[in-house]
C-alpha positions in Angstrom: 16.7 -7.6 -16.4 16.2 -3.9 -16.7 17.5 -1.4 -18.6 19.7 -0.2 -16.7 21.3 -2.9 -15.5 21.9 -4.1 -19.2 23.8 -0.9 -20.3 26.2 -1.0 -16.8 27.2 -4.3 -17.8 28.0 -3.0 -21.6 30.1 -0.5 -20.4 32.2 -2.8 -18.0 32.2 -5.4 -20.5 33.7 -2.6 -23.2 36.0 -1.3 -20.0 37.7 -4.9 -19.9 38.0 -5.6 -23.4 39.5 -2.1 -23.9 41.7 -2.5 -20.7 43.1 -5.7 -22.5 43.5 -4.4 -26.1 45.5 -1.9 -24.1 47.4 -4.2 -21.9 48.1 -6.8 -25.5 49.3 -3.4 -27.3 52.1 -2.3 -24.0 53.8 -5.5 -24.3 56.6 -4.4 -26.4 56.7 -0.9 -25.3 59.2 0.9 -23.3 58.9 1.5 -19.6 58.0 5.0 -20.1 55.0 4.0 -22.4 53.6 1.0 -20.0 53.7 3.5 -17.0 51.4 6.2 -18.9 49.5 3.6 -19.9 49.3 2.0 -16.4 48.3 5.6 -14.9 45.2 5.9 -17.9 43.9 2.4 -17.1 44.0 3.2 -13.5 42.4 6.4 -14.1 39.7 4.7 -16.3 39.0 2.0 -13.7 38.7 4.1 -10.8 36.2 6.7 -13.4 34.3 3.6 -14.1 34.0 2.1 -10.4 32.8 5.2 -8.9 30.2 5.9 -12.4 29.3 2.4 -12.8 30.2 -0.7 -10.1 29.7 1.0 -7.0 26.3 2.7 -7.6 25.4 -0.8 -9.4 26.6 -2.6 -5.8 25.1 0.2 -3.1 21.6 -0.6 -5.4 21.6 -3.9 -5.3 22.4 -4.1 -1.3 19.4 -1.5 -1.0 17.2 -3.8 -3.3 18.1 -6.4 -0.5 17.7 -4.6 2.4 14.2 -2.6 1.8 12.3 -4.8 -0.4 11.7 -7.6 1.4 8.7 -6.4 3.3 7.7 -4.8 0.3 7.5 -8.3 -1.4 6.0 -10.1 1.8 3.2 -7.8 1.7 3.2 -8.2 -2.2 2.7 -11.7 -1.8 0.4 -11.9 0.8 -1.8 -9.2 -1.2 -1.8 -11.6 -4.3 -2.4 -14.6 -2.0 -5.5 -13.3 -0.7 -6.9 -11.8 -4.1 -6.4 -15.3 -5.4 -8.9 -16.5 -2.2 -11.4 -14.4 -2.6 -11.6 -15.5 -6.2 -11.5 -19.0 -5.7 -14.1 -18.5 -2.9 -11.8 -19.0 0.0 -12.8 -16.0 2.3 -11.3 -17.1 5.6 -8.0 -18.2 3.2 -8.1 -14.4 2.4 -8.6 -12.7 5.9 -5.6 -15.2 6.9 -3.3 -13.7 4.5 -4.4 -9.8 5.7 -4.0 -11.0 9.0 -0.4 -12.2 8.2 -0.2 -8.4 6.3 -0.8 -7.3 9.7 1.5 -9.5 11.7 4.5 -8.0 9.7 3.1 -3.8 9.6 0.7 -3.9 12.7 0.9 -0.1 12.2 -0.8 -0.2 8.9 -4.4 -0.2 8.6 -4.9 -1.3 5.0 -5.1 -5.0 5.9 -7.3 -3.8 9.0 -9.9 -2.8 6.7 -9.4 -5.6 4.1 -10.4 -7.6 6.5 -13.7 -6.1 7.3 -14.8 -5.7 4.2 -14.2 -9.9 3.5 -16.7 -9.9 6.1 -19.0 -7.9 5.6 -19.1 -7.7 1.8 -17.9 -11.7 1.5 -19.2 -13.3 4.3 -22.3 -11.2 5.2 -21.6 -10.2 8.7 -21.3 -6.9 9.0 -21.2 -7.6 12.5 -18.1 -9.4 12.2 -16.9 -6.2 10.2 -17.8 -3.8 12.9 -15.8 -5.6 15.6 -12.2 -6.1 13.4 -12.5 -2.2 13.4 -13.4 -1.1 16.2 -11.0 -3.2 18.4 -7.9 -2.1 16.0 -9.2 1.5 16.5 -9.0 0.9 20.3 -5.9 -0.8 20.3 -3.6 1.7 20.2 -3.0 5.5 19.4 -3.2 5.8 15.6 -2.0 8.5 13.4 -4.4 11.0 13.1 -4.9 9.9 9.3 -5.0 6.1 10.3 -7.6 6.6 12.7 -9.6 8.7 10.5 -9.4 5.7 7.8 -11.2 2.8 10.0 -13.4 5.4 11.9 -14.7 6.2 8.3 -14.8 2.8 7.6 -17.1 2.1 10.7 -19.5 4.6 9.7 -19.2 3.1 6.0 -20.3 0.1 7.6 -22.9 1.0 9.5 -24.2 3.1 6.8 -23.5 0.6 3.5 -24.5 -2.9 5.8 -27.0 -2.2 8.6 -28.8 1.0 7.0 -27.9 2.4 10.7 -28.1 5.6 10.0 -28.1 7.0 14.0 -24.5 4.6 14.2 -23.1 6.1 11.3 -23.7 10.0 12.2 -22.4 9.3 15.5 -19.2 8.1 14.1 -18.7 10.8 11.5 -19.8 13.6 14.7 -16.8 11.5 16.7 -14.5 12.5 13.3 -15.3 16.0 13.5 -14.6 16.4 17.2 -11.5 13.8 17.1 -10.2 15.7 14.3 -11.2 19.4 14.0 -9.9 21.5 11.5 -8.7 18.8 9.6 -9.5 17.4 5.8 -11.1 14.3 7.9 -13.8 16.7 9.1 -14.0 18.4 6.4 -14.5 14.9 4.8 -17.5 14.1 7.9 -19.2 17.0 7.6 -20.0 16.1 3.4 -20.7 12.6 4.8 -23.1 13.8 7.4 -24.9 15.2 4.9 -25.0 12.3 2.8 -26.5 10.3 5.4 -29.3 13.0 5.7 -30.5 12.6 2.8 -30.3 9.0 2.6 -32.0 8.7 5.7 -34.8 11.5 4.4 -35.0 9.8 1.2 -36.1 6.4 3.1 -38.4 8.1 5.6 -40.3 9.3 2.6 -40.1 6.7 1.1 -41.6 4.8 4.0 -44.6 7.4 4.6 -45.4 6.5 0.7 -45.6 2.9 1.4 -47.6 3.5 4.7 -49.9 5.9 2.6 -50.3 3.5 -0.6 -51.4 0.8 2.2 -54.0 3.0 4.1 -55.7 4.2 0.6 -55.5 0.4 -0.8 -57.3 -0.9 2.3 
């Protein structure tokens, strides 16, 4: 029970017990004295519905009305963290997939999925595929489509060390999105993968040259 809630119910439960110290105290008055006292109780009760019960009511219906999603996605979260630990990939990509039954708008569970597969069950393959079909099922937000194209090119980059797949992605960012933090964001990628792909290029010509001097 939070805090809150606790010190609402104090001050209703103090409302009553005042309201009937009040009402014990009026027996024996006169009329004039139990309709002042009437009107003040009144008063107080109608202060203390409109500080207290009402706001305490309109939150709880809200509490009702918006947080179930909020919990089924919760839930389905936890679920699948609890199957990746235990081993259970295609346990977990079920549970994302149900994430996405309920927000197919969202592309979290979209890329939770891909990265079960790829990081989980080795197929980066597999990965590649959940991606790119959500990215050409519908229009996306331009910041939703900017997420799982950088998570193709992640992909290509991280899992198949394709370095050609991943540029192309990242140039499609640029020209998808210009102007934007997302290209912004492709460019400094680009250049990432540059010198990644330099670095390995030289680091092949060493190998190739060790080789040709050992033999």
């Amino acid at each position: 029970m939070n805090r809150q809630l606790v010190i609402r119910l104090c001050f209703v439960a103090l409302a009553l017990l005042v309201a009937a110290l009040v009402v014990d105290a009026i027996k024996e008055a006169d009329d004039g004295m139990k309709l002042v006292a009437v009107i003040l109780l009144g008063v107080t009760g109608g202060i203390l519905m409109v500080k207290f019960v009402i706001p305490w009511i309109g939150d709880a219906l809200g509490e009702a009305v918006f947080s179930s999603g909020e919990q089924i996605e919760q839930d389905e979260m936890t679920k699948a963290a609890a199957c990746i630990s235990q081993g259970d990939y295609p346990g977990a990509i079920g549970h994302y997939e149900k994430m996405l039954e309920d927000k197919p708008d969202d592309p979290f569970p979209v890329a939770e999925i891909a990265k079960v597969y790829a990081e989980r069950l080795h197929d980066p393959q597999a990965a590649l595929k959940v991606l790119e079909e959500h990215l050409q099922s519908k229009d996306w937000p331009v910041d939703d489509a900017a997420f799982i194209m950088f998570r193709i090119a992640d992909a290509h980059l991280t899992h198949l060390h394709d370095y050609e797949a991943a540029h192309d992605m990242l140039q499609q960012v640029i020209g998808n999105f210009p102007n934007t933090r997302h290209s912004a964001n492709a460019n400094h990628k680009i250049h990432e993968v540059e010198q990644a792909q330099y670095k390995l290029l030289m680091e092949q010509r060493a190998r190739a040259s060790s080789g040709g001097t050992a033999s």
